[in-house]
N, C-alpha and C positions, 0 to 999 in steps of 0.2 A: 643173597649170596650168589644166587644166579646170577644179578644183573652185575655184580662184582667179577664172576668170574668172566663174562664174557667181554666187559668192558676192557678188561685184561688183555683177552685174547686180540680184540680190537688191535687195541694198542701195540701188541705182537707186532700182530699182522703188518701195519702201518709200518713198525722201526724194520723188520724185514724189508720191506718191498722197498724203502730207501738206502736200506745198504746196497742191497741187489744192485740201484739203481746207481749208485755210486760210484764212480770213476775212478781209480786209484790212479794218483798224477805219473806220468810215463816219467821214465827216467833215462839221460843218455850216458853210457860211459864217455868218461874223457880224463883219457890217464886211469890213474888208481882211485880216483872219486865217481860219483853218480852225483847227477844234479836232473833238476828239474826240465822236462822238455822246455820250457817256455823261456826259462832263463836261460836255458842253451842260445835257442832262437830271439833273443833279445840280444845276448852277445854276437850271434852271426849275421844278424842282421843292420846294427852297428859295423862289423867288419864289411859287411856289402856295400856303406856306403861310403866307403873311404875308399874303393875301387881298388881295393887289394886283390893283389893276384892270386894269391892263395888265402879266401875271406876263412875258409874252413882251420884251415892252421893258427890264424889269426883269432877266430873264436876259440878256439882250444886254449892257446897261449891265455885268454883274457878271461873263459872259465878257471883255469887256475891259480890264476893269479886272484879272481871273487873268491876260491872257494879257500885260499890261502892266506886270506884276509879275515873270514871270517873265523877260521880255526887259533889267528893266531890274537885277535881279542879276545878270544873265549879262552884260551892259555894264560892272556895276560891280566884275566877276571878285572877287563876292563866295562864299564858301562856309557851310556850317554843318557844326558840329562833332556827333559820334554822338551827343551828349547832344540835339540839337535833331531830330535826323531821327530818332529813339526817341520824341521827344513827337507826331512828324506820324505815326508807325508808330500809336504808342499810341490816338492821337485816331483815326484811322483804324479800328482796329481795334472802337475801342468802337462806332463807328455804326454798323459791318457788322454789331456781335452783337446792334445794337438794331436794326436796321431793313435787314438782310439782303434779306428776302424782297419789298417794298417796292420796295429798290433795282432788283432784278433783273426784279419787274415792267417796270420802267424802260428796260429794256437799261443800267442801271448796274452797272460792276464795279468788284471790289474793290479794281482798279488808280486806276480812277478816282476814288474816294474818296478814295487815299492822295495823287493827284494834287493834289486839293484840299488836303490838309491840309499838305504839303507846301509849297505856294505860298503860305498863311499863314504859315510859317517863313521862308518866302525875304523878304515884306514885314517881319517884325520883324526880319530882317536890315539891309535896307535902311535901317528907322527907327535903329537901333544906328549903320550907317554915319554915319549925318545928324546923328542928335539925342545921341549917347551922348558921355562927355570928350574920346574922342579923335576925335570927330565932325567933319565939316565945317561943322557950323553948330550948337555943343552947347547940347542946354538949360542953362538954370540947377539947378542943384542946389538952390536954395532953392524952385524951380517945383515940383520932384519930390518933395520932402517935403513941399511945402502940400499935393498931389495925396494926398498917404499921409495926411496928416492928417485930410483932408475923406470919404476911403473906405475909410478901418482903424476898429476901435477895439480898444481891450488892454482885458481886465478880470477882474476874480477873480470866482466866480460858485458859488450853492449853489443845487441847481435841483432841482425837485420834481414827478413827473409826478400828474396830477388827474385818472386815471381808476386803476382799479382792475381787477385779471382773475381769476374765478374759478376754479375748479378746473375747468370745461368749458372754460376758453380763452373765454368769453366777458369782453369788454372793456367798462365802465360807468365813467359819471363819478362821480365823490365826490359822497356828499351836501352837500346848503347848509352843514350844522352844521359837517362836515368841512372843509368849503373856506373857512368862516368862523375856524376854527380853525389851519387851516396862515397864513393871511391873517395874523391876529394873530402867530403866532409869529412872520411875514417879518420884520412891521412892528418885531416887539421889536428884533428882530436889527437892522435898520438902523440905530436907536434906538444899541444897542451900539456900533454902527460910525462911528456920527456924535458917539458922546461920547468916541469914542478905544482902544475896546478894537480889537485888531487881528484882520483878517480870521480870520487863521490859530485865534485863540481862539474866534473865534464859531465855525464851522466845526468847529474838535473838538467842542464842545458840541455840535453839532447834532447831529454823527454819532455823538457817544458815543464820542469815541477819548480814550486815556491822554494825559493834558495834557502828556505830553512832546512828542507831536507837535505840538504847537501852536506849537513853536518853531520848525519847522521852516516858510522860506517857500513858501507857497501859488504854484505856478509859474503865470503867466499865461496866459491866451488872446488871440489878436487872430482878430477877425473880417472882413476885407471885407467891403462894402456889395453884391457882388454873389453873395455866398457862400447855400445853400443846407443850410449842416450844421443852422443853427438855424430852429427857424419863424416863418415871413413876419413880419415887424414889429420884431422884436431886434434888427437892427442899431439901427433907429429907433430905439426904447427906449432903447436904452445913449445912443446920442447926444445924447439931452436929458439925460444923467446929466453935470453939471458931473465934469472929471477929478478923481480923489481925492475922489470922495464917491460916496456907494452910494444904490440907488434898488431899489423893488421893483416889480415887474409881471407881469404875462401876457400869452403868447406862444401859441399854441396853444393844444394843454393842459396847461400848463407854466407855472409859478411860476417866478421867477429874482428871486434876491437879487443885486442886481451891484455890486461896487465897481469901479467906471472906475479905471483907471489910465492916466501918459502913455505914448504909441504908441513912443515914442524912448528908454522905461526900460531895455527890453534892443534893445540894438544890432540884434542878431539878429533883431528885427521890420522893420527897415529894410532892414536888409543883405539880405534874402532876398525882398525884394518891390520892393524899388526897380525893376528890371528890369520888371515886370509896370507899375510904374507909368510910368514910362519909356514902354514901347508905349505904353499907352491916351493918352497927352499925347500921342505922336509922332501916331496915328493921325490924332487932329484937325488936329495942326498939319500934315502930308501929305494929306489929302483933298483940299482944288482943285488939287494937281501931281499926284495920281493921277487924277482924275478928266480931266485935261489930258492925260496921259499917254494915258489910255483915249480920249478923245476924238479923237487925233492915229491910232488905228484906225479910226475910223470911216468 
């Protein structure tokens, strides 16, 4: 009974000394809410670095607008499914492994981070409640494919990088003669593809593959207009390429042969970015009722 009661006391003792020890998370006003220090200083610190004049005003404005986002999914007893709260974990995770030590400068953790990204997901929830088919006020579906039309493009592409690396790892651009020379071959190629021969032929030619592959079709790419896989100017580029015709240019230091193709050839370019396009339309058309929203904290 002894060793019960003191084992007890133990254990006391122990849950004591880590309350004690325990930090209750500071909290800042802003407006008529309280929020977390750290999520304050995650929004001010995003404001710092968009070199606003007034970052302090700017995080205010962007704490109410987080904290009027999430009052107003919990009104609308909306939820998200694992696949959404894995994309705010995911996004979460990547800014902690870039900019961990930064944050914690800050008094930001890695709670607070996930807070933030999480509240993004609750807002394209919202936008889906509103703007999606089975919406209370649904976009047009013909809105959301001009939107995919104006910041996608599909296209076949034969691409050439214009430096060279020698056996120390050191990296040099091509000579003139060289780059005069890949230049001309582009141009033939185009030449080919504008008198009718099919991507797919030009392509094994170029690569040197057995002409039976050339029957085989060349599977697309789409690129977004905010996308980052190709370098700066390629979306642009392809966009002045009229659909169904090929154009050549440079990109970095990079050559591309491109035949445009249309965005709506395989279904599966639509069907799989509608959603993304969807937000970016809802965003605008919800910004003065969020900003109403945020304002009604003030």
């Amino acid at each position: 009974m002894k060793k019960a009661i003191s084992l007890l006391l133990f254990v006391s003792i122990i849950i004591c000394i880590f309350s004690s020890c325990a930090k209750k998370e500071e909290l800042v006003q802003v407006g008529s809410v309280k929020v977390g220090r750290g999520v304050y200083e995650y929004f001010l610190s995003e404001a710092e670095k968009q070199s606003d004049s007034s970052p302090e005003e700017a995080a205010e404005t962007a704490v109410l607008k987080y904290v009027a986002v999430n009052t107003k999914f919990e009104e609308l007893k909306l939820s998200l499914n694992a696949n959404q709260k894995s994309l705010a974990s995911k996004r979460a995770n990547s800014y902690w492994h870039l900019f961990s030590s930064y944050y914690e400068e800050r008094g930001i953790t890695k709670n607070d981070v996930y807070s933030v990204t999480l509240s993004d997901e609750y807002l394209k929830a919202i936008i889906r409640s509103i703007y999606d088919k089975d919406g209370t006020n649904p976009m047009p579906e013909k809105a959301i494919k001009e939107y995919f039309s104006n910041n996608y493009v599909a296209f076949k592409a034969i691409i050439e990088l214009l430096q060279t690396t020698d056996e120390n790892g050191v990296v040099t651009d091509i000579t003139d003669q060289k780059l005069k020379s890949i230049q001309k071959q582009f141009n033939q190629m185009k030449k080919s593809l504008d008198g009718g021969t099919s991507f797919e032929k030009v392509d094994a030619a170029y690569q040197s593959k057995a002409s039976e592959n050339a029957e085989e079709e060349t599977e697309a790419m789409l690129l977004s207009k905010a996308s980052k896989a190709f370098p700066t100017g390629t979306f642009d580029e392809i966009v002045k390429i009229e659909r169904d015709k090929a154009g050549v240019f440079t990109a970095g230091k990079y050559i591309f042969l491109v035949q445009r193709v249309g965005e709506f050839k395989n279904k599966a370019f639509y069907e799989e970015n509608r959603d993304d396009c969807l937000i970016a339309l809802g965003k605008t058309a919800l910004e003065k009722t969020l900003e109403s929203w945020a304002e009604s904290l003030s």
